[in-house]
PDB file of N, H, CA, C and O in Angstrom:
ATOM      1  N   UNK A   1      28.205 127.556  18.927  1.00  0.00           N
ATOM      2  CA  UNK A   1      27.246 126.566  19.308  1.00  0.00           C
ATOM      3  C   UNK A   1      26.763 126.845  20.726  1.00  0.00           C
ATOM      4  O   UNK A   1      27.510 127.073  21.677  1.00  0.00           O
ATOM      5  N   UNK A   2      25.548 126.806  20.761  1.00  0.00           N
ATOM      6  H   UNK A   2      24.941 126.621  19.988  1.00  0.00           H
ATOM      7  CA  UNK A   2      25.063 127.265  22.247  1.00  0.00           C
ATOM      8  C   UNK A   2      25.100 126.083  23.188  1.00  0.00           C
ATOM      9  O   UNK A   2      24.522 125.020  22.958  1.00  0.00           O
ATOM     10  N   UNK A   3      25.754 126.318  24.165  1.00  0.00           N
ATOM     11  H   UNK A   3      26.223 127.181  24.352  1.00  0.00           H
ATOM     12  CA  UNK A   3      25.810 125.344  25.156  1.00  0.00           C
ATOM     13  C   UNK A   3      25.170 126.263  26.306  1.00  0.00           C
ATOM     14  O   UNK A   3      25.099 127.491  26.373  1.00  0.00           O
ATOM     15  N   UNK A   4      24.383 124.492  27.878  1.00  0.00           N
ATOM     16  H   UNK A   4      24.440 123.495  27.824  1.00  0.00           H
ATOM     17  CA  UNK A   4      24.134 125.034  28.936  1.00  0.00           C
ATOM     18  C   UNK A   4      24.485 126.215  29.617  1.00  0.00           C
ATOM     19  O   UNK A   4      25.698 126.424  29.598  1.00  0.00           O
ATOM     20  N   UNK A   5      23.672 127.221  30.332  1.00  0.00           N
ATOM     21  H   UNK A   5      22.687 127.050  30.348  1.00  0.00           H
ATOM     22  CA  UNK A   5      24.460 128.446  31.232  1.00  0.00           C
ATOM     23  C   UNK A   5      24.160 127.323  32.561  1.00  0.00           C
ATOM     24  O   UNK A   5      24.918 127.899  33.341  1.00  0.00           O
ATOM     25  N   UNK A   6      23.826 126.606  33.067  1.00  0.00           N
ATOM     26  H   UNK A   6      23.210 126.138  32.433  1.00  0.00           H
ATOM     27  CA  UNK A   6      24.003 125.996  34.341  1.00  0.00           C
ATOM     28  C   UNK A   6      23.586 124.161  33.871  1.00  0.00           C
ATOM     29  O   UNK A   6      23.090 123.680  32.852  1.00  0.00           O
ATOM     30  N   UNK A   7      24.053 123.566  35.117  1.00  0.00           N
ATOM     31  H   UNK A   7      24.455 123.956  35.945  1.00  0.00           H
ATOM     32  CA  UNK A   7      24.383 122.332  34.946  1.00  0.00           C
ATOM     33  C   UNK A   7      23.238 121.699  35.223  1.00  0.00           C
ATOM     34  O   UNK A   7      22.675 121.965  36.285  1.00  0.00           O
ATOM     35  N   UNK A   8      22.585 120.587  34.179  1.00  0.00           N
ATOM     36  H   UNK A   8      23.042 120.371  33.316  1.00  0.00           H
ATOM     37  CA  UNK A   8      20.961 120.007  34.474  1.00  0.00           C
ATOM     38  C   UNK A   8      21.361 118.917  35.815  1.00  0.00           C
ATOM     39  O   UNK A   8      22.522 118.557  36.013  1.00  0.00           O
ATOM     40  N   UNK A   9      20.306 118.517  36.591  1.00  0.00           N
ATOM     41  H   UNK A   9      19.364 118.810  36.430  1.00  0.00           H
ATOM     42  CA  UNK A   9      20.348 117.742  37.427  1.00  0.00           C
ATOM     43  C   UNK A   9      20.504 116.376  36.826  1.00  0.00           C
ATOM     44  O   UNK A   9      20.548 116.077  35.632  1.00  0.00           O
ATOM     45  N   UNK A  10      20.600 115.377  38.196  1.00  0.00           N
ATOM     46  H   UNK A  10      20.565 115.620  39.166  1.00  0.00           H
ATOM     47  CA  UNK A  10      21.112 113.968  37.412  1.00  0.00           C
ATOM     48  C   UNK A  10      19.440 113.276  37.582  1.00  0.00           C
ATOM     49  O   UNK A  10      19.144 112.126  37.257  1.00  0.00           O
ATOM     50  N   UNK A  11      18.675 114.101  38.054  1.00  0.00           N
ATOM     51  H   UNK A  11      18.916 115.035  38.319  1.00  0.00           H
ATOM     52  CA  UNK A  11      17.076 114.010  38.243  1.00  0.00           C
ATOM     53  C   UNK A  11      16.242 114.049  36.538  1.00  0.00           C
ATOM     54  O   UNK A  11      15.481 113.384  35.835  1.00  0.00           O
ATOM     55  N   UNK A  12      16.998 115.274  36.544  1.00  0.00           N
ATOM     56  H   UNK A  12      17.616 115.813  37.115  1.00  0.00           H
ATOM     57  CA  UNK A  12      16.335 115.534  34.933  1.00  0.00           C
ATOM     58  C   UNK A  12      17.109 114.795  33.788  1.00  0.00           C
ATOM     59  O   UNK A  12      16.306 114.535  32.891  1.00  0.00           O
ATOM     60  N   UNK A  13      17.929 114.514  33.592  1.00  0.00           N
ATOM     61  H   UNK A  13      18.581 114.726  34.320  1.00  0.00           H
ATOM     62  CA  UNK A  13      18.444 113.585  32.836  1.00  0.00           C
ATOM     63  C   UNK A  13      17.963 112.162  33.089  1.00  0.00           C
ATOM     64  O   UNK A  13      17.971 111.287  32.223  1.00  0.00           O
ATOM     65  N   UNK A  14      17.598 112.019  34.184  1.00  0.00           N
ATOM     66  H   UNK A  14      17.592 112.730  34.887  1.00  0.00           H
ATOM     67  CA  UNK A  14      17.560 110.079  34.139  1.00  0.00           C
ATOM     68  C   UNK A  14      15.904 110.206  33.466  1.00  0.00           C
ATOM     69  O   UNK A  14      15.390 109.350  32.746  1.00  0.00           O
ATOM     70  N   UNK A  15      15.250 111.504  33.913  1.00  0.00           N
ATOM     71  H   UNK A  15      15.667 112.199  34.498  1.00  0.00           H
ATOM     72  CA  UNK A  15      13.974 111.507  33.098  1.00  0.00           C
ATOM     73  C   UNK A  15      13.763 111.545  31.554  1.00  0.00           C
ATOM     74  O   UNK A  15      12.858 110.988  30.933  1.00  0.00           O
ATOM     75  N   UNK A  16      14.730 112.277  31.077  1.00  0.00           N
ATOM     76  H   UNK A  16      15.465 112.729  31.582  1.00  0.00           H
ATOM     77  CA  UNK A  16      15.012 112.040  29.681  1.00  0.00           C
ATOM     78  C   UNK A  16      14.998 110.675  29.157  1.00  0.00           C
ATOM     79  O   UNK A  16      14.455 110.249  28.138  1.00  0.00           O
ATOM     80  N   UNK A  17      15.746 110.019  30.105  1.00  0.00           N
ATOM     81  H   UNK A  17      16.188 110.364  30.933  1.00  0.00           H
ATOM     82  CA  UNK A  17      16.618 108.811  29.559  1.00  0.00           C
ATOM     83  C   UNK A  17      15.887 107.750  29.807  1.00  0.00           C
ATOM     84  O   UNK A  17      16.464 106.677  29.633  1.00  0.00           O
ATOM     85  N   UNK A  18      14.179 107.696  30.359  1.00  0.00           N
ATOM     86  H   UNK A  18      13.711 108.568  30.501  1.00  0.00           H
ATOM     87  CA  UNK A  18      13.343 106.409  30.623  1.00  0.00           C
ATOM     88  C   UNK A  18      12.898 105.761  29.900  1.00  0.00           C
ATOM     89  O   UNK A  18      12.407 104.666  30.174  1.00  0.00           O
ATOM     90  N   UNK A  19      12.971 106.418  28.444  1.00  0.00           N
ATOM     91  H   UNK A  19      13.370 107.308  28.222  1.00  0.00           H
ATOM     92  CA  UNK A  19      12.200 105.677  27.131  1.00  0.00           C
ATOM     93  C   UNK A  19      12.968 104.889  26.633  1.00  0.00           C
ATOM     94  O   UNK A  19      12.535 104.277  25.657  1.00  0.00           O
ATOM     95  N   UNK A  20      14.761 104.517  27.217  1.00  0.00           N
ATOM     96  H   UNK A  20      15.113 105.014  28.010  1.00  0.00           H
ATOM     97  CA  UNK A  20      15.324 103.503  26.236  1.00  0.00           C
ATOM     98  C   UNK A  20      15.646 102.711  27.224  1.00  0.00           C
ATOM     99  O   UNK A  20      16.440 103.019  28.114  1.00  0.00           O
ATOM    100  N   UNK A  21      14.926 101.412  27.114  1.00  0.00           N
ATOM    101  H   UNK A  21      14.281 101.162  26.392  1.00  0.00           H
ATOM    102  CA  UNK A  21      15.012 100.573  27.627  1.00  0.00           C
ATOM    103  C   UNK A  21      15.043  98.679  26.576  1.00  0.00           C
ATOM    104  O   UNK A  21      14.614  98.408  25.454  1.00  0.00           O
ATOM    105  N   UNK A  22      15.493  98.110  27.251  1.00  0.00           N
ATOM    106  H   UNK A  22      15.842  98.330  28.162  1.00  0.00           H
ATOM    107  CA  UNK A  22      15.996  96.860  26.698  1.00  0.00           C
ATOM    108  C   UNK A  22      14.693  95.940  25.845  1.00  0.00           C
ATOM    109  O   UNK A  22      13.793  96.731  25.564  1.00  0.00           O
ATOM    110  N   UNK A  23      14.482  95.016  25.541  1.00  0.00           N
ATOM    111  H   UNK A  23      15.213  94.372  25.770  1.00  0.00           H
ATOM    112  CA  UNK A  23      13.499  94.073  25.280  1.00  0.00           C
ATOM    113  C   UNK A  23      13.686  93.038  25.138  1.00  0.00           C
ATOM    114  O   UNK A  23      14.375  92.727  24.166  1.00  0.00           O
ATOM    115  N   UNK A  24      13.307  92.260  25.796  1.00  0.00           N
ATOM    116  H   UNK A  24      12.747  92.512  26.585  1.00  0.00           H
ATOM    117  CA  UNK A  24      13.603  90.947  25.826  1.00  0.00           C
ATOM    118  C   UNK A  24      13.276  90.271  24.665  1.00  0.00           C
ATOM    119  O   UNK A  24      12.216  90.615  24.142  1.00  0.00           O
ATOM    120  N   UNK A  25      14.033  89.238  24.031  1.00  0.00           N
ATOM    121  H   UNK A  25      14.894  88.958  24.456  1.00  0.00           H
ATOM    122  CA  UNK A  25      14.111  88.716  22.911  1.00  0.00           C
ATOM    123  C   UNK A  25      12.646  87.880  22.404  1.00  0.00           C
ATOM    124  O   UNK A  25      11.802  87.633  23.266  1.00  0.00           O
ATOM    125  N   UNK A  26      12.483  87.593  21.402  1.00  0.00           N
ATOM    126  H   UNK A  26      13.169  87.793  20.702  1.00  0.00           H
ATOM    127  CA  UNK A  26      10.776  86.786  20.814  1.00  0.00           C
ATOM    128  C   UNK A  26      11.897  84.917  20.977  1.00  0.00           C
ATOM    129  O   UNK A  26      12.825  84.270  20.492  1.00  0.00           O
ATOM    130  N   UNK A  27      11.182  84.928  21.689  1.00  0.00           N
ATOM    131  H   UNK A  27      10.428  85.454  22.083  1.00  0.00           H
ATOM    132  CA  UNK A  27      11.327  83.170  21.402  1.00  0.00           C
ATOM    133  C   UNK A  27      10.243  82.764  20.927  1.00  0.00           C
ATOM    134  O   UNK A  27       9.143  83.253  21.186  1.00  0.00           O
ATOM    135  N   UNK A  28      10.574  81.325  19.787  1.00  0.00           N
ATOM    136  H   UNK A  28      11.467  80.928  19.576  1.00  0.00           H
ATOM    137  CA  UNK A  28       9.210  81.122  18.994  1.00  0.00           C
ATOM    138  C   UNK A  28       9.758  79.500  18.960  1.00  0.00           C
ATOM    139  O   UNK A  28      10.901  79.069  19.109  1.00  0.00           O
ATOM    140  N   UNK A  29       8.212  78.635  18.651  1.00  0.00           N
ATOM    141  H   UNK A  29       7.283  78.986  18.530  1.00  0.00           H
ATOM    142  CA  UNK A  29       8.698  77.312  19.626  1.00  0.00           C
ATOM    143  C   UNK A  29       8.733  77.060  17.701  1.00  0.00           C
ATOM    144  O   UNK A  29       8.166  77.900  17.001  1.00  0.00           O
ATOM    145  N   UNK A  30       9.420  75.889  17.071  1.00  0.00           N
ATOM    146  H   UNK A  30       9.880  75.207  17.639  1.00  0.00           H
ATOM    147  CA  UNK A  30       9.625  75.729  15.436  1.00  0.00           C
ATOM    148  C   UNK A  30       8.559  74.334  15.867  1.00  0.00           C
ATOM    149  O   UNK A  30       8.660  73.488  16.756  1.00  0.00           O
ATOM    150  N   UNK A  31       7.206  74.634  14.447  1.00  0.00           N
ATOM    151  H   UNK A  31       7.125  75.321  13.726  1.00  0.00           H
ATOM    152  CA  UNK A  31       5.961  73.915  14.759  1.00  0.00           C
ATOM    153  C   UNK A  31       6.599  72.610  14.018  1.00  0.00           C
ATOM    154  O   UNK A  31       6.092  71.510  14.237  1.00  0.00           O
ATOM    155  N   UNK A  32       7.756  72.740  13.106  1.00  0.00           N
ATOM    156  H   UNK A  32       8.168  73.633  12.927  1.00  0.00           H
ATOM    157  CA  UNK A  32       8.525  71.069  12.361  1.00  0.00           C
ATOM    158  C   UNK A  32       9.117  70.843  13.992  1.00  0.00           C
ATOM    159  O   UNK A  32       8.201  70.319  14.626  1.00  0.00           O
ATOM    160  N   UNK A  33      10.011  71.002  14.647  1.00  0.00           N
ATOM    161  H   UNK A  33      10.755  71.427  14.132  1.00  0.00           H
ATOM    162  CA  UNK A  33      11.067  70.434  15.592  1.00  0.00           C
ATOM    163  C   UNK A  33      10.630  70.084  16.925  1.00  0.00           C
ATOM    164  O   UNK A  33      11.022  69.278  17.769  1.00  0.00           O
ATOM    165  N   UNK A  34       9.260  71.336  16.826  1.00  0.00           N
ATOM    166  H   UNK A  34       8.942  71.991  16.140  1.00  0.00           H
ATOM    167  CA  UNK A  34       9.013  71.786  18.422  1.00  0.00           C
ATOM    168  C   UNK A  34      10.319  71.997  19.407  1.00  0.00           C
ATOM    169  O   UNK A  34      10.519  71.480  20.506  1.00  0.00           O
ATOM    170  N   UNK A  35      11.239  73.025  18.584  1.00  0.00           N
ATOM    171  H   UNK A  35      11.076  73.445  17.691  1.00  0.00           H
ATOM    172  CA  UNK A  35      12.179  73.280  19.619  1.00  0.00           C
ATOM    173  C   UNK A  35      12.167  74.940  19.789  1.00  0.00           C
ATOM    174  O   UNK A  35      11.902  75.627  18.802  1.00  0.00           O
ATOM    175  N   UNK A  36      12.434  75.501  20.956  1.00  0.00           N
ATOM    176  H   UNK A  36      12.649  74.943  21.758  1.00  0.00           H
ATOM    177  CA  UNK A  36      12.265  76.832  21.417  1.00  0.00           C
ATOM    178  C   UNK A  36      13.478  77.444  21.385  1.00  0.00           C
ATOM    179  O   UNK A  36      14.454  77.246  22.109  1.00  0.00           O
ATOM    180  N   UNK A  37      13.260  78.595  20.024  1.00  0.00           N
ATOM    181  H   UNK A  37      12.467  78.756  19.436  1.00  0.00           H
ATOM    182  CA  UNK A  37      14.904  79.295  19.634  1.00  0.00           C
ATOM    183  C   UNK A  37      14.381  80.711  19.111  1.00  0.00           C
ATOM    184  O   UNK A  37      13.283  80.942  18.605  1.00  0.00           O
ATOM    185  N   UNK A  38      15.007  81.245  19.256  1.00  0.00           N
ATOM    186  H   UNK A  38      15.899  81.057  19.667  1.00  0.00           H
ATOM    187  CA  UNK A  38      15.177  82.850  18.584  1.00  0.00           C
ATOM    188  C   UNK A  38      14.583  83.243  17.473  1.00  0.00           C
ATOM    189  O   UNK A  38      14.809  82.491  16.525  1.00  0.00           O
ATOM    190  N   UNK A  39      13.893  84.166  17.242  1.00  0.00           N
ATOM    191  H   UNK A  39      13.710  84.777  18.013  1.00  0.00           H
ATOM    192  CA  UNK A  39      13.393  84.476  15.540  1.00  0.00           C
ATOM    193  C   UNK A  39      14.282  84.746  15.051  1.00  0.00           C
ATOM    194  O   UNK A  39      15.157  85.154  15.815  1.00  0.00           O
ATOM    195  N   UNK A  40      14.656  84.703  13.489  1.00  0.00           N
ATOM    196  H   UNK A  40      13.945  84.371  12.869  1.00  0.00           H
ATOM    197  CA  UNK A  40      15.093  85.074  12.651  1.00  0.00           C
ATOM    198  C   UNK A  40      17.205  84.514  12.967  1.00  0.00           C
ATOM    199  O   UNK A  40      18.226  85.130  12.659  1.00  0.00           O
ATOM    200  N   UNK A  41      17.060  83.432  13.527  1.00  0.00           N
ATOM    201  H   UNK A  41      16.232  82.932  13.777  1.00  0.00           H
ATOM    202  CA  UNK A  41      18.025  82.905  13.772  1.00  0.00           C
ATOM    203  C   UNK A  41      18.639  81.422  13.532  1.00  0.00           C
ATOM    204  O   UNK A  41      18.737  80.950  14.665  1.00  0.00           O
ATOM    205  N   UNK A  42      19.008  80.653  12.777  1.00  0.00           N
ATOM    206  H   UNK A  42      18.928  81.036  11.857  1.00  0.00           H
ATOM    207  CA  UNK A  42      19.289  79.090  12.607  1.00  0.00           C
ATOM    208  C   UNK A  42      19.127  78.270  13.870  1.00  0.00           C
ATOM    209  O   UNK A  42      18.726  79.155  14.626  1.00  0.00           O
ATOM    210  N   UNK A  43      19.144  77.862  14.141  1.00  0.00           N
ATOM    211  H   UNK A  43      19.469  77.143  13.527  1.00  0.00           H
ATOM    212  CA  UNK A  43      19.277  77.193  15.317  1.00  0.00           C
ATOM    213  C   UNK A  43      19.702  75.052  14.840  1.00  0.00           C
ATOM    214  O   UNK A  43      19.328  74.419  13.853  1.00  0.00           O
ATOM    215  N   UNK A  44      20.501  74.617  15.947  1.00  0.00           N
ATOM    216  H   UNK A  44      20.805  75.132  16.749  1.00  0.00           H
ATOM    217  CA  UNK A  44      20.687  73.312  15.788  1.00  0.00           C
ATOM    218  C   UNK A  44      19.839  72.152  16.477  1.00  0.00           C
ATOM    219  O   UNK A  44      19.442  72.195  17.641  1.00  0.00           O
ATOM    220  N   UNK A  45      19.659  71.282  15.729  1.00  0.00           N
ATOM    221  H   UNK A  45      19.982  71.247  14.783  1.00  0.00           H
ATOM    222  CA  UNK A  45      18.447  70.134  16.649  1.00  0.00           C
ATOM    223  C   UNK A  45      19.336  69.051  15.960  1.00  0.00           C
ATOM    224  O   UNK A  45      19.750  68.897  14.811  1.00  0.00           O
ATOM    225  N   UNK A  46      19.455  68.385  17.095  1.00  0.00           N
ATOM    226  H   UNK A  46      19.118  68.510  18.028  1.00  0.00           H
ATOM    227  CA  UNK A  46      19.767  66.645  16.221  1.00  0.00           C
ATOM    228  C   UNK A  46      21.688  66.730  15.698  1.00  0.00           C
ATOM    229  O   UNK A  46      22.140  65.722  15.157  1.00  0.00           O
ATOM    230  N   UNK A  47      22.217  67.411  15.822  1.00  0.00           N
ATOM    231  H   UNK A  47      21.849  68.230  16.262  1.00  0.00           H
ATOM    232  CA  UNK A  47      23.626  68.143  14.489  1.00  0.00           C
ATOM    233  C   UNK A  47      23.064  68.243  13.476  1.00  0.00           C
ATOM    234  O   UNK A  47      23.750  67.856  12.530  1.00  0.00           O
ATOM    235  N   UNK A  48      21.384  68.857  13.029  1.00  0.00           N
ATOM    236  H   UNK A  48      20.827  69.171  13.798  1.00  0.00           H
ATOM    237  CA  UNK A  48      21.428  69.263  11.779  1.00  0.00           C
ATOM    238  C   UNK A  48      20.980  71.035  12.216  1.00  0.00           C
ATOM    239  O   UNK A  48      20.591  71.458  13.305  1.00  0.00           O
ATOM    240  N   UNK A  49      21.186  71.712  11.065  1.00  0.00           N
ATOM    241  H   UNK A  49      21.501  71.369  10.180  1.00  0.00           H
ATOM    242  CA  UNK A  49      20.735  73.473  11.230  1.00  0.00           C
ATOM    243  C   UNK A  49      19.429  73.699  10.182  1.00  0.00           C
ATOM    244  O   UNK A  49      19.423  73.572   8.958  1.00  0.00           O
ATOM    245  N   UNK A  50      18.499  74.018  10.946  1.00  0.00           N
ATOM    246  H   UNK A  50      18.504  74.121  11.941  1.00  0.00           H
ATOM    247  CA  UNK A  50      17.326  74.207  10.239  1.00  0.00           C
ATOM    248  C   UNK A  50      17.294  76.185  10.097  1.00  0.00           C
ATOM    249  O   UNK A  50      18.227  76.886  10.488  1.00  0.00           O
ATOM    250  N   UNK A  51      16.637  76.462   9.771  1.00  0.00           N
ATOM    251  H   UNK A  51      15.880  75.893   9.453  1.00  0.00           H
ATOM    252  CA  UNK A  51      16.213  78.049   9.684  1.00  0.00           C
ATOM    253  C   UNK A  51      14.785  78.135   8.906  1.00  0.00           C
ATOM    254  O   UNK A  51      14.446  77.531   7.888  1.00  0.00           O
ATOM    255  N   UNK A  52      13.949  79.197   9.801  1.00  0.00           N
ATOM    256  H   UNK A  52      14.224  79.687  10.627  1.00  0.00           H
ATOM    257  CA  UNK A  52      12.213  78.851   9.240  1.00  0.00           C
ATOM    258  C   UNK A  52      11.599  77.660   9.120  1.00  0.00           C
ATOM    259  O   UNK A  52      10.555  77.490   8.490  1.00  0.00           O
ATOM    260  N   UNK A  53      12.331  76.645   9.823  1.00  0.00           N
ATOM    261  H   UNK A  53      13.179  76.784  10.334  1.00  0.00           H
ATOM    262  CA  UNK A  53      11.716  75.494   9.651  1.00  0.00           C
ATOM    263  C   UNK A  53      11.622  74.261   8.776  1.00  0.00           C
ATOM    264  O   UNK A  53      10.921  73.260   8.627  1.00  0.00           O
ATOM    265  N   UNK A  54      12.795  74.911   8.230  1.00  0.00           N
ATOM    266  H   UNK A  54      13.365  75.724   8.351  1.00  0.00           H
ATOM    267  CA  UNK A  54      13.688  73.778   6.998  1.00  0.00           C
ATOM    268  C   UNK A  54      14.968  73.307   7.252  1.00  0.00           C
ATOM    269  O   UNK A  54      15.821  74.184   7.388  1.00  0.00           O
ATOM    270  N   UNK A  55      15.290  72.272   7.343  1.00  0.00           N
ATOM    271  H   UNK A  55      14.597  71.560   7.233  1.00  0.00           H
ATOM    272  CA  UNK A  55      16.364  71.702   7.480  1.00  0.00           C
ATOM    273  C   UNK A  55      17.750  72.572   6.103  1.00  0.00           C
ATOM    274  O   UNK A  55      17.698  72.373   4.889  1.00  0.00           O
ATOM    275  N   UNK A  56      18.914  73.560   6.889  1.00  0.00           N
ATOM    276  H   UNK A  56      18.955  73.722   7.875  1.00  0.00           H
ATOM    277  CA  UNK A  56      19.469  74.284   5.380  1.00  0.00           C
ATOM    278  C   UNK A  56      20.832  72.727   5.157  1.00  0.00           C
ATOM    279  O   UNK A  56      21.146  72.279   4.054  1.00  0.00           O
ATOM    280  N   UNK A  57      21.505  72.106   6.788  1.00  0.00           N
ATOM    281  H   UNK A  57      21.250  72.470   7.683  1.00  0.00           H
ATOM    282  CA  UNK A  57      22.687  71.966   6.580  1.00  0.00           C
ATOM    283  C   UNK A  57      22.112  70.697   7.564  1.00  0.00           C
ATOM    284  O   UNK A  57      21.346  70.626   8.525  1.00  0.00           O
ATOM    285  N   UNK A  58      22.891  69.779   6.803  1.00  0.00           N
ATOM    286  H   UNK A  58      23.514  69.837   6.023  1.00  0.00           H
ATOM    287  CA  UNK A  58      23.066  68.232   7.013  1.00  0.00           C
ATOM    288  C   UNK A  58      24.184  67.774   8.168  1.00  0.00           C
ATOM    289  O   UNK A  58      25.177  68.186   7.568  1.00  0.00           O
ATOM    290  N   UNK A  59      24.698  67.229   9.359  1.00  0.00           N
ATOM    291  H   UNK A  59      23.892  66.895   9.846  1.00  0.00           H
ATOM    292  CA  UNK A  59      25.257  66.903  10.116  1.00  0.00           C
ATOM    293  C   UNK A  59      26.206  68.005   9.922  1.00  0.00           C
ATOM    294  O   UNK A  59      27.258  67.976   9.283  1.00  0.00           O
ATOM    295  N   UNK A  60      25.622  69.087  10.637  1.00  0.00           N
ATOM    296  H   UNK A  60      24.767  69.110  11.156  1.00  0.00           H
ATOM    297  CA  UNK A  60      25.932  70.567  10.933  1.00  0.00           C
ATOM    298  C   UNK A  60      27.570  70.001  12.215  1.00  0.00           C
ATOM    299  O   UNK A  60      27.681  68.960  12.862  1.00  0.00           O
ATOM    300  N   UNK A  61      28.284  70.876  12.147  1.00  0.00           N
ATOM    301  H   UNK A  61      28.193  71.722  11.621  1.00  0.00           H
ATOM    302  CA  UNK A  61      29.280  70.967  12.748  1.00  0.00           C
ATOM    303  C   UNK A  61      29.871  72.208  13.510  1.00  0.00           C
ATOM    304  O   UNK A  61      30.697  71.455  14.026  1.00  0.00           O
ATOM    305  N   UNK A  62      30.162  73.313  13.995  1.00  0.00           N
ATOM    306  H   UNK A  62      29.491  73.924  13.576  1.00  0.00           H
ATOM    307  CA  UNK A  62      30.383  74.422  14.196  1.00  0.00           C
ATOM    308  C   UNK A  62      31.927  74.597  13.805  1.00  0.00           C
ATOM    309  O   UNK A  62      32.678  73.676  14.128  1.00  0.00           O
ATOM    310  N   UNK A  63      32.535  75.862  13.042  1.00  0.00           N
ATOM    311  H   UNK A  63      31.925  76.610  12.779  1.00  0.00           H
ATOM    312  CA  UNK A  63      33.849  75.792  12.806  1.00  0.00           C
ATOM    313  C   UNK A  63      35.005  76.345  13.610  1.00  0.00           C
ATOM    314  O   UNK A  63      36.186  76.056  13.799  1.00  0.00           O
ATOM    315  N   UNK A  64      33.689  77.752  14.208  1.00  0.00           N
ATOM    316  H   UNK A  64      32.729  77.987  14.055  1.00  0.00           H
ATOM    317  CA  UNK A  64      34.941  77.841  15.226  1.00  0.00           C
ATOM    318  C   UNK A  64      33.885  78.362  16.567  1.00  0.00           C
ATOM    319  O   UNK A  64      32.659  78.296  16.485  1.00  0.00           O
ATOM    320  N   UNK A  65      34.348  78.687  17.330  1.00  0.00           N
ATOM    321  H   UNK A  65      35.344  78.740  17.396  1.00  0.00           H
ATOM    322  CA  UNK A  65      33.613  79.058  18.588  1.00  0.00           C
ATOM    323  C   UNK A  65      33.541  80.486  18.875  1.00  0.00           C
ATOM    324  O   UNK A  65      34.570  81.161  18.906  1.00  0.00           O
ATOM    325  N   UNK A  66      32.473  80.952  19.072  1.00  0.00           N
ATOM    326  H   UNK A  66      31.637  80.404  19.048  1.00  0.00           H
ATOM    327  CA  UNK A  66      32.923  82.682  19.260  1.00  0.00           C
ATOM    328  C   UNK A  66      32.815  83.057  20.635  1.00  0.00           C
ATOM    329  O   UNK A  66      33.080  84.208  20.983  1.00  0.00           O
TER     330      UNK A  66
END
């Protein structure tokens, strides 16, 4: 397997490495609750758990804590 004959700089590597960068998450406001939560995530209003904008779970509770 061919490996380096000399050692790349820490110049040329961080240039490699500029295209991966983070993204900040989509917050989306729910047009039933008007509450501001995460896409594609449940979220709680009231102790009930809605998801897409439907109520799934009735006096929602959490079971354990992570």
């Amino acid at each position: 397997m061919p490996n380096p004959k000399r050692r790349h700089s820490s110049t040329r590597r961080d240039k490699r490495r500029t295209h991966y960068k983070a993204t900040p998450q989509t917050i989306t406001i729910c047009p039933e609750t008007g509450v501001a939560h995460t896409r594609h995530t449940a979220y709680v209003v009231d102790g009930n758990l809605y998801y897409k904008g439907k109520m799934i779970v009735e006096n929602y509770k959490k079971v354990a804590e992570v």
